[in-house]
PDB file of N, CA, C and O in Angstrom:
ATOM      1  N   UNK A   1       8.103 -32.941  49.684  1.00  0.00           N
ATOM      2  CA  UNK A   1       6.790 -32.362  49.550  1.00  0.00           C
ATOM      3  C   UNK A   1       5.915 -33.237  48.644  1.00  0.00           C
ATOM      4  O   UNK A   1       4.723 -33.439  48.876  1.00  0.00           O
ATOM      5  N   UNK A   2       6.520 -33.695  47.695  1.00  0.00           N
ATOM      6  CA  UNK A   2       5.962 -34.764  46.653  1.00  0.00           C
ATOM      7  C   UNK A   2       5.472 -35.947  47.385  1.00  0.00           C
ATOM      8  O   UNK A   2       4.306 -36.256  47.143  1.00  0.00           O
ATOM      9  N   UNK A   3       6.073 -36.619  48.168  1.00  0.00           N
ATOM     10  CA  UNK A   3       5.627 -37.888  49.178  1.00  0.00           C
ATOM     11  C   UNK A   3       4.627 -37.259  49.865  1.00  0.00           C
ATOM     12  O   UNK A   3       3.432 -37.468  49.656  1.00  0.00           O
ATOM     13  N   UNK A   4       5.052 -36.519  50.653  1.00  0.00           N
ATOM     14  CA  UNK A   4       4.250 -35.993  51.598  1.00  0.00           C
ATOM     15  C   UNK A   4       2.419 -35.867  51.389  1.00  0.00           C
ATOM     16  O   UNK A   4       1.502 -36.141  52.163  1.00  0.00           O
ATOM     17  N   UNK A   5       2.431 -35.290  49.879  1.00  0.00           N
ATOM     18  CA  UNK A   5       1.356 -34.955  49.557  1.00  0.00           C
ATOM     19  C   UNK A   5       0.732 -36.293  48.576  1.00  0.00           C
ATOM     20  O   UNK A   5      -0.480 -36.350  48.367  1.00  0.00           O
ATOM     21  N   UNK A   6       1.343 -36.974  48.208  1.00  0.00           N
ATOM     22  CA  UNK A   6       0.799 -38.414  47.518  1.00  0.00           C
ATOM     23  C   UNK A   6       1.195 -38.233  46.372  1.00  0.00           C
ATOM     24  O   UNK A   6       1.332 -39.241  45.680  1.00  0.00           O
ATOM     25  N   UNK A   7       1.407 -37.346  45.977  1.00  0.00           N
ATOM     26  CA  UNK A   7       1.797 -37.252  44.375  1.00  0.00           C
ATOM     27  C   UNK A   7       2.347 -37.735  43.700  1.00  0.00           C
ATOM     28  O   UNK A   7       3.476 -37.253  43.601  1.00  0.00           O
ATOM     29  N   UNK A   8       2.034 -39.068  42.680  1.00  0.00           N
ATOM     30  CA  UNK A   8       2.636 -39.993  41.584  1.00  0.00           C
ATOM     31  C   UNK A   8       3.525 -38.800  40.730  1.00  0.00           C
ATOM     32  O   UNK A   8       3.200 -37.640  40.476  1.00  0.00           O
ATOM     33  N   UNK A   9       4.526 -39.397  40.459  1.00  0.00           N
ATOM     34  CA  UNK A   9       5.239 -38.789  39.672  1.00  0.00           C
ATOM     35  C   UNK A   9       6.196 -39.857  39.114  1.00  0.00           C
ATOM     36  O   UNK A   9       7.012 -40.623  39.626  1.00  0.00           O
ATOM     37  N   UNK A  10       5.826 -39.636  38.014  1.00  0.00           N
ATOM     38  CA  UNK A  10       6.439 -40.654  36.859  1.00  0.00           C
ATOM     39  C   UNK A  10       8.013 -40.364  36.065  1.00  0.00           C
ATOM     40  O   UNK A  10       9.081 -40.970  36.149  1.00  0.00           O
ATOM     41  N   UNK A  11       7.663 -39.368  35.418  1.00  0.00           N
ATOM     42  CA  UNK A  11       8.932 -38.456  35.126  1.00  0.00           C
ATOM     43  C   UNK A  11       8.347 -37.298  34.790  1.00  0.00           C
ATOM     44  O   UNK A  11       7.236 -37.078  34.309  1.00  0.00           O
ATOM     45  N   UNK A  12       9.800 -36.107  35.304  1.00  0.00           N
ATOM     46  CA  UNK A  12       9.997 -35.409  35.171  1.00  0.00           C
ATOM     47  C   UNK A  12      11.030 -34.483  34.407  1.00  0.00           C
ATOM     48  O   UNK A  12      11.931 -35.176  33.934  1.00  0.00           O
ATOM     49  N   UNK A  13      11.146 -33.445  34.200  1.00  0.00           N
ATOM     50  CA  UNK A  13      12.555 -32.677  32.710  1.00  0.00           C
ATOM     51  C   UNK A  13      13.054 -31.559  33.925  1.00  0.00           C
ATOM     52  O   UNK A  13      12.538 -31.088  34.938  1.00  0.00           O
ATOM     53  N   UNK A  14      13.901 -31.469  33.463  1.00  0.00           N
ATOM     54  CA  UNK A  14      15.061 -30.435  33.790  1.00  0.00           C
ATOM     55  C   UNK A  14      15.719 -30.058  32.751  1.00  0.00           C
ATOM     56  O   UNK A  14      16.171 -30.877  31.951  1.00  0.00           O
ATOM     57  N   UNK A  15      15.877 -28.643  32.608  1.00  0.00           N
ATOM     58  CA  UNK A  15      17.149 -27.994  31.731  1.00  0.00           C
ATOM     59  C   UNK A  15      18.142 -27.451  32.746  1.00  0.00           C
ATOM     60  O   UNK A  15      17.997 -26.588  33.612  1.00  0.00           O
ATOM     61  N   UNK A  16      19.849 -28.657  32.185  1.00  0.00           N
ATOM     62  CA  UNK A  16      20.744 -28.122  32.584  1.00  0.00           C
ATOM     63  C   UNK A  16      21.550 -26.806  31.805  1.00  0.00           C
ATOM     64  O   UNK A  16      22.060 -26.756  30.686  1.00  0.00           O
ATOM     65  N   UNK A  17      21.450 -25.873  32.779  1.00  0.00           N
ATOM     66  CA  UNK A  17      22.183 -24.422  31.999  1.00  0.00           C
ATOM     67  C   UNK A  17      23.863 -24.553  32.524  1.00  0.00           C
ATOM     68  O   UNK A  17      24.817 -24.076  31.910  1.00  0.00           O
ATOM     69  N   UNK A  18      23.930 -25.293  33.764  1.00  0.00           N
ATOM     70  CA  UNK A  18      25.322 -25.042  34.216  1.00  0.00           C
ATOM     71  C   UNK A  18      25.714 -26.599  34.059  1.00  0.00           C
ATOM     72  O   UNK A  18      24.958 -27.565  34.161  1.00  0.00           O
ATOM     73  N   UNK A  19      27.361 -26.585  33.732  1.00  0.00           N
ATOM     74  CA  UNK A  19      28.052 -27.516  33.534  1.00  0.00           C
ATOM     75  C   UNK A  19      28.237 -28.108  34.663  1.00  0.00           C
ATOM     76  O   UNK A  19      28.308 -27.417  35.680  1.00  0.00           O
ATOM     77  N   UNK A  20      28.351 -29.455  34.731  1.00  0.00           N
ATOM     78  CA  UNK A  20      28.736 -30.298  35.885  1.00  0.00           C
ATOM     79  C   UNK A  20      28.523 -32.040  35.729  1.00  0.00           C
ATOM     80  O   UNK A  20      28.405 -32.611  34.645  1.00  0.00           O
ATOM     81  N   UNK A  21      28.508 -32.672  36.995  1.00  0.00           N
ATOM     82  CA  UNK A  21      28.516 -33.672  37.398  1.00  0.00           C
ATOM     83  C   UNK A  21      26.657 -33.685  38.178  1.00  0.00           C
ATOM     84  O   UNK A  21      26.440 -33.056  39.213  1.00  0.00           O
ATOM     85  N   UNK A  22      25.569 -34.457  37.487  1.00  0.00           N
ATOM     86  CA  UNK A  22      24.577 -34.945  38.540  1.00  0.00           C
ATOM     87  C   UNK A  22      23.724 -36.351  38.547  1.00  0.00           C
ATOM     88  O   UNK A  22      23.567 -37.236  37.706  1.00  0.00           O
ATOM     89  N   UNK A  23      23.275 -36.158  39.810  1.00  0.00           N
ATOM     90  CA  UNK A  23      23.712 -37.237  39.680  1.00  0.00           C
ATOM     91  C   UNK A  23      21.923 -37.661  40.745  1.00  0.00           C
ATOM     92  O   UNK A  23      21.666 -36.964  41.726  1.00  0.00           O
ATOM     93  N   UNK A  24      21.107 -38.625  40.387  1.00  0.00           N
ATOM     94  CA  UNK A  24      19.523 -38.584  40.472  1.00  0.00           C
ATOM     95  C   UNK A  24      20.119 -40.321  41.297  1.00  0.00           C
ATOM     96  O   UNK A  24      21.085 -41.072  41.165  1.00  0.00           O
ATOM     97  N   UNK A  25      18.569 -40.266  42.326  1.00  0.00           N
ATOM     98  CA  UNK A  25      18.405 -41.728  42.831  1.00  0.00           C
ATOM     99  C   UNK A  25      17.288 -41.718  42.762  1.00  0.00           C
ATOM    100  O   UNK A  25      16.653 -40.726  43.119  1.00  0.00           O
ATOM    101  N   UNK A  26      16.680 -42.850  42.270  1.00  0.00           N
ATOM    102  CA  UNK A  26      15.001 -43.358  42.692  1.00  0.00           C
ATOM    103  C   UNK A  26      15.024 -43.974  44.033  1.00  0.00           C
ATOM    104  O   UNK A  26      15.490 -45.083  44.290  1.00  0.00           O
ATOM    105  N   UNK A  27      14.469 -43.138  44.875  1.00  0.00           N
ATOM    106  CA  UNK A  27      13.879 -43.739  46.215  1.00  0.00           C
ATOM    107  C   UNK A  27      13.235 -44.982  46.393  1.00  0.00           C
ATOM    108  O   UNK A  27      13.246 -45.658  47.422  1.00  0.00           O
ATOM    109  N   UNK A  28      12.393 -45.369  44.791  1.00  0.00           N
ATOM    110  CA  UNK A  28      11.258 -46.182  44.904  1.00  0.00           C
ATOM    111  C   UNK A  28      12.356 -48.012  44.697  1.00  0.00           C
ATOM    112  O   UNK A  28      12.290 -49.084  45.300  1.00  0.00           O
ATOM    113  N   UNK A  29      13.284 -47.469  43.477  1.00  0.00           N
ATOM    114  CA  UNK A  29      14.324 -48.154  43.089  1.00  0.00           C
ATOM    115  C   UNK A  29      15.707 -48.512  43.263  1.00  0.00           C
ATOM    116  O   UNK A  29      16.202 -49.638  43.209  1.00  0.00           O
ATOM    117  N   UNK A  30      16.322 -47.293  43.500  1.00  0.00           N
ATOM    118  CA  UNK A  30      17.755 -47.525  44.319  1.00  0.00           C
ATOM    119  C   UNK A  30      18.085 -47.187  42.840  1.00  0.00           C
ATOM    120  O   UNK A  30      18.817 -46.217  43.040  1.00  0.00           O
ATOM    121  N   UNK A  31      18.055 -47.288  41.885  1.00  0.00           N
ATOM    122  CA  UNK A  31      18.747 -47.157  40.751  1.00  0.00           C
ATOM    123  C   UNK A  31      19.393 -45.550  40.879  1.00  0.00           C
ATOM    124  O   UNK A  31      18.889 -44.626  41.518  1.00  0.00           O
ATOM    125  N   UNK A  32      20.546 -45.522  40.142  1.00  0.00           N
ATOM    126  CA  UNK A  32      20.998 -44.179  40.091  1.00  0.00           C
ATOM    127  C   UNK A  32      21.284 -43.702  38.828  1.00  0.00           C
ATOM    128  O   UNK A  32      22.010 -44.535  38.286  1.00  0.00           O
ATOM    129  N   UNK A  33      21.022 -42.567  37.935  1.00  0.00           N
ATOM    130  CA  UNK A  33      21.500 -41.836  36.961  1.00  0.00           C
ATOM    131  C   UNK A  33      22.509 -40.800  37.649  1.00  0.00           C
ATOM    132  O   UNK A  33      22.427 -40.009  38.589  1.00  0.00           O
ATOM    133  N   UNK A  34      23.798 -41.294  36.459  1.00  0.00           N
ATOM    134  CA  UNK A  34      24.541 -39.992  36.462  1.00  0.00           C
ATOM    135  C   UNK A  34      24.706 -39.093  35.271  1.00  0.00           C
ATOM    136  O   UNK A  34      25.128 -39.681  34.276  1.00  0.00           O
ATOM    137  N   UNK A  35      24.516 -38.040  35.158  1.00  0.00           N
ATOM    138  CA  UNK A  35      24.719 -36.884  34.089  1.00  0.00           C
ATOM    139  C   UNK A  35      25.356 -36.358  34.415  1.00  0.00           C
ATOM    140  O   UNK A  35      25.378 -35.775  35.499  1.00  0.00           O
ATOM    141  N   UNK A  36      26.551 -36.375  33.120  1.00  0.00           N
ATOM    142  CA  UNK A  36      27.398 -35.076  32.888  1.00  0.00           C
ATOM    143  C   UNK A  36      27.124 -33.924  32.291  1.00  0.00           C
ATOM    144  O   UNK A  36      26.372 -34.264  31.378  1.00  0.00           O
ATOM    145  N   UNK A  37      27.261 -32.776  32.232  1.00  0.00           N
ATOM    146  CA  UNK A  37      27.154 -31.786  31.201  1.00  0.00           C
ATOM    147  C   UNK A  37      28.581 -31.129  31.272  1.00  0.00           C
ATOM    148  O   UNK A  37      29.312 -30.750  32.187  1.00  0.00           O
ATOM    149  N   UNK A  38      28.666 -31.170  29.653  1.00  0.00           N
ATOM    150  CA  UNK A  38      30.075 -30.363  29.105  1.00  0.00           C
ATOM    151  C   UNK A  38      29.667 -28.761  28.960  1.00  0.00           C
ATOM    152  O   UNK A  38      28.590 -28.178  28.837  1.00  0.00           O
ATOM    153  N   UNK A  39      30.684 -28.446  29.016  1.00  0.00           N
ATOM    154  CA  UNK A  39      30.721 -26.969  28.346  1.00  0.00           C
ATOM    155  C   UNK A  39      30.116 -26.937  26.441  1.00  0.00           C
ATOM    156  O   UNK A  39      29.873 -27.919  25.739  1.00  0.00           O
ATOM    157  N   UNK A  40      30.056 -25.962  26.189  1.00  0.00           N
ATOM    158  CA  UNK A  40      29.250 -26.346  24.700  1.00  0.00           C
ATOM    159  C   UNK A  40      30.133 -26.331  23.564  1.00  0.00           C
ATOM    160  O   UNK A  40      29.791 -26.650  22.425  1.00  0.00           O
ATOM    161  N   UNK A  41      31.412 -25.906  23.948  1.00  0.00           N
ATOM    162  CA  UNK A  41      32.741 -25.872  23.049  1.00  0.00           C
ATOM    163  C   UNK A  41      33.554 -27.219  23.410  1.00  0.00           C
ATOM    164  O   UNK A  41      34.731 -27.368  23.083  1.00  0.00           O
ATOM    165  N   UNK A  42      32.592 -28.463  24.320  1.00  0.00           N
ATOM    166  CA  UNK A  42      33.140 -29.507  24.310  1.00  0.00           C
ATOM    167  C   UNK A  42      32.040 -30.580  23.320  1.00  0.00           C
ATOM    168  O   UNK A  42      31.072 -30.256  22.631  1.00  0.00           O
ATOM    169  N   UNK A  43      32.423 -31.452  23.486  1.00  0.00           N
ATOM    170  CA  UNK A  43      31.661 -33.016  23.319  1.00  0.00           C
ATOM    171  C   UNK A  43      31.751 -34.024  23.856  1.00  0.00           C
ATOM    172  O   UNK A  43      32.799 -34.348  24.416  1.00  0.00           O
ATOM    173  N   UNK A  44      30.662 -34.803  23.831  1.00  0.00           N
ATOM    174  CA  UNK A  44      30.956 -36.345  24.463  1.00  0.00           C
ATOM    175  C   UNK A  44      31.301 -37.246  23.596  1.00  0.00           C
ATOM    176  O   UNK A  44      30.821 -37.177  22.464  1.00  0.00           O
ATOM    177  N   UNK A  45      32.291 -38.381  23.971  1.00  0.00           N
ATOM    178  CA  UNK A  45      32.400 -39.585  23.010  1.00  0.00           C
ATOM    179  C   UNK A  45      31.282 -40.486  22.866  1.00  0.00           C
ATOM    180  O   UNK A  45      30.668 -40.969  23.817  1.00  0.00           O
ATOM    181  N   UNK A  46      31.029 -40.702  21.610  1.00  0.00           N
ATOM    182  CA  UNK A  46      29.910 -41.835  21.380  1.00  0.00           C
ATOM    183  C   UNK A  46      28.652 -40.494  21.073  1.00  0.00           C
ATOM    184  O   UNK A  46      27.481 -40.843  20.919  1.00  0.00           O
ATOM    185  N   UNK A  47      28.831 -39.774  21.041  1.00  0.00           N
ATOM    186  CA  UNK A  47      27.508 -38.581  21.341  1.00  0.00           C
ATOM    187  C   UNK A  47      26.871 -38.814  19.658  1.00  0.00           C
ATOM    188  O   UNK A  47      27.610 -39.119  18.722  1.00  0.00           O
ATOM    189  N   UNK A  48      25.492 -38.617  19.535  1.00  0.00           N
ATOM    190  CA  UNK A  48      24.612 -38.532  18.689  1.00  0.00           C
ATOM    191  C   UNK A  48      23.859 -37.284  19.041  1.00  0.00           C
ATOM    192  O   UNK A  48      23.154 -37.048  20.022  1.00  0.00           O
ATOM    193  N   UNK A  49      24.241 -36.383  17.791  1.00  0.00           N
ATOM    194  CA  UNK A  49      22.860 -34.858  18.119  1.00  0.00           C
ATOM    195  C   UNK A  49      23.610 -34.318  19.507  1.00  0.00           C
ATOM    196  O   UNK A  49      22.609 -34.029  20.163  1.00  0.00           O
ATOM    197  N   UNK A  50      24.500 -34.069  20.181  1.00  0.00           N
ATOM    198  CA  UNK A  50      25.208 -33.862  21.239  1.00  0.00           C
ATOM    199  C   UNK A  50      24.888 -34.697  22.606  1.00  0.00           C
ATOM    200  O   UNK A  50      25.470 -34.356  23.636  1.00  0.00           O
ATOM    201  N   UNK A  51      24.077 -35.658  22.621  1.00  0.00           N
ATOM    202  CA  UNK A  51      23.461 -36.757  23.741  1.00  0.00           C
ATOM    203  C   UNK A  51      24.550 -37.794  23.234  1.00  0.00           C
ATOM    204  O   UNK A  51      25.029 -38.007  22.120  1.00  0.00           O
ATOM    205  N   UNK A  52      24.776 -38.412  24.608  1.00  0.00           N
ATOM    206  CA  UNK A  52      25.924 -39.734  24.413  1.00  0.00           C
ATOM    207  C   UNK A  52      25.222 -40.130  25.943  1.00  0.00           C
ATOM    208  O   UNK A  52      24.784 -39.402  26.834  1.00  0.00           O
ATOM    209  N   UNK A  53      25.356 -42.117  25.783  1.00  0.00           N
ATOM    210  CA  UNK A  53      24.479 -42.234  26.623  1.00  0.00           C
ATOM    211  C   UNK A  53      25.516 -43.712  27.309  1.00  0.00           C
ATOM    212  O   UNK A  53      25.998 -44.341  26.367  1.00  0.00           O
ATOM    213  N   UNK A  54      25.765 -44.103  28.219  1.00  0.00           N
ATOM    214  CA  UNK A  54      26.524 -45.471  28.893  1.00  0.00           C
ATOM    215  C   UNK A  54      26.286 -45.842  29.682  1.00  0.00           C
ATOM    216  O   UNK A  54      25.503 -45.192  30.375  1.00  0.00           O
ATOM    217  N   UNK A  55      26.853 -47.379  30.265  1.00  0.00           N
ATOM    218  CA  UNK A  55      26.615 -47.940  31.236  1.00  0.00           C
ATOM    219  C   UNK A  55      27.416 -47.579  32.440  1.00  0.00           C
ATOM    220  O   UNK A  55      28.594 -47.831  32.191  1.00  0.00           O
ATOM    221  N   UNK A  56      27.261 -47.057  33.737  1.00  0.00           N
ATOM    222  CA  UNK A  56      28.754 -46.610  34.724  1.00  0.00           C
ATOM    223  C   UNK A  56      29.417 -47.630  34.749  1.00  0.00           C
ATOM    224  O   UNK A  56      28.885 -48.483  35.460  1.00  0.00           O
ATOM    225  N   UNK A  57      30.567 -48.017  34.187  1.00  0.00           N
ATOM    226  CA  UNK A  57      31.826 -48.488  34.040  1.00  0.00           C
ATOM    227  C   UNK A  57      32.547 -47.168  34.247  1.00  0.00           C
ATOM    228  O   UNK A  57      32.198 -46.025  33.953  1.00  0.00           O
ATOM    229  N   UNK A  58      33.969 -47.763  35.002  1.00  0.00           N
ATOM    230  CA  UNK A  58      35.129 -47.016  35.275  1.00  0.00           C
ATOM    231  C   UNK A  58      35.231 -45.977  34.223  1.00  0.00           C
ATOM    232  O   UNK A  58      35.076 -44.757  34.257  1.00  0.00           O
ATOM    233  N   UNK A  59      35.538 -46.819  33.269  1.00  0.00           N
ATOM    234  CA  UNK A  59      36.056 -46.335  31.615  1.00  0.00           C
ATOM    235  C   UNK A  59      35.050 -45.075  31.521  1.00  0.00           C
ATOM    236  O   UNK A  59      35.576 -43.967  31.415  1.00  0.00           O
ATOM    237  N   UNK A  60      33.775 -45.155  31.549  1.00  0.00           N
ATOM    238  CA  UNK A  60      32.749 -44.296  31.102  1.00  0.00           C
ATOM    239  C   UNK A  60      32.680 -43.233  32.151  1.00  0.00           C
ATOM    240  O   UNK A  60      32.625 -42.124  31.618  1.00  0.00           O
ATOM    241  N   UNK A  61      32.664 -43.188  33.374  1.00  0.00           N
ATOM    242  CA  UNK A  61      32.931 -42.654  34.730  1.00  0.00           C
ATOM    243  C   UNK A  61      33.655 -41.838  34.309  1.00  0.00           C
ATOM    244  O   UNK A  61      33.246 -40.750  33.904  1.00  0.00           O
ATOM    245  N   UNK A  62      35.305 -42.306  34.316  1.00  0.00           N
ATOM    246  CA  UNK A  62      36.158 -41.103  33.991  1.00  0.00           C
ATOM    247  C   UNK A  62      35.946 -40.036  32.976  1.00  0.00           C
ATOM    248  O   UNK A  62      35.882 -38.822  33.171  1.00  0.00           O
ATOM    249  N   UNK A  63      35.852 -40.657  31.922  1.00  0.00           N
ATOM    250  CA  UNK A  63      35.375 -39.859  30.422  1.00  0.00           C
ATOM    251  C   UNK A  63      34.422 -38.464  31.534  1.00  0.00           C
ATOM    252  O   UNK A  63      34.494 -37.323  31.077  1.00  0.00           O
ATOM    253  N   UNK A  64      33.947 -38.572  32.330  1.00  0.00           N
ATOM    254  CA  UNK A  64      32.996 -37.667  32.527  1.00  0.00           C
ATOM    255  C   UNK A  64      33.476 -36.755  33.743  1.00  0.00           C
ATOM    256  O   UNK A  64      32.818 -35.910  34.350  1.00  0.00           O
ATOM    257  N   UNK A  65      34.708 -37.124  33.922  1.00  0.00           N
ATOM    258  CA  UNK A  65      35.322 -36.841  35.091  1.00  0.00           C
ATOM    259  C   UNK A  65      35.801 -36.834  36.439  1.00  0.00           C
ATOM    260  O   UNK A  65      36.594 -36.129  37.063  1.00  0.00           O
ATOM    261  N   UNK A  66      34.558 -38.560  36.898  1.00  0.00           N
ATOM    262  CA  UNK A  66      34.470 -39.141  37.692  1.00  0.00           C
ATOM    263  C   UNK A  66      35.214 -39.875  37.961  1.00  0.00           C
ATOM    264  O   UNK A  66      35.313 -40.745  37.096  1.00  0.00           O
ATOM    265  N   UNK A  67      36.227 -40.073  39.259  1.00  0.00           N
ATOM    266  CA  UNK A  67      37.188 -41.424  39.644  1.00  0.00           C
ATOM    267  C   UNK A  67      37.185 -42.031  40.974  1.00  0.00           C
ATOM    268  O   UNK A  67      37.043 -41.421  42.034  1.00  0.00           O
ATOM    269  N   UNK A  68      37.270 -42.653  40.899  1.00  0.00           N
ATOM    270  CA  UNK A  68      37.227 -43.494  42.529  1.00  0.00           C
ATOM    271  C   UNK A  68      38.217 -42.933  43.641  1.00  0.00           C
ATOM    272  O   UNK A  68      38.244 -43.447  44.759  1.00  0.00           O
TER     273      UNK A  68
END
């Protein structure tokens, strides 16, 4: 609907309430973000203020629950 109608969109926010694996593509870019969200009685390694942030490497992948 966003294309459709012309609409620049630069960025946008989301609040994740449910735990999981997601995972964003830029159409414009091909680039991909993946986000994890823990449960709140967990943590991430490397995390600052509860945000922890990496490059997708294997190593970092799994940590999040992701495997080939």
């Amino acid at each position: 609907m966003i294309v459709q109608q012309g609409i620049p969109v630069e960025t946008f926010s989301f609040i994740f309430k449910d735990q999981g694996i997601y995972v964003f593509e830029s159409a414009a870019s091909g680039t991909v973000t993946i986000i994890g969200v823990v449960d709140k009685s967990q943590t991430c390694s490397n995390s600052v203020n509860g945000i922890g942030a990496a490059m997708a490497t294997d190593k970092s992948l799994s940590q999040i629950g992701i495997a080939s």
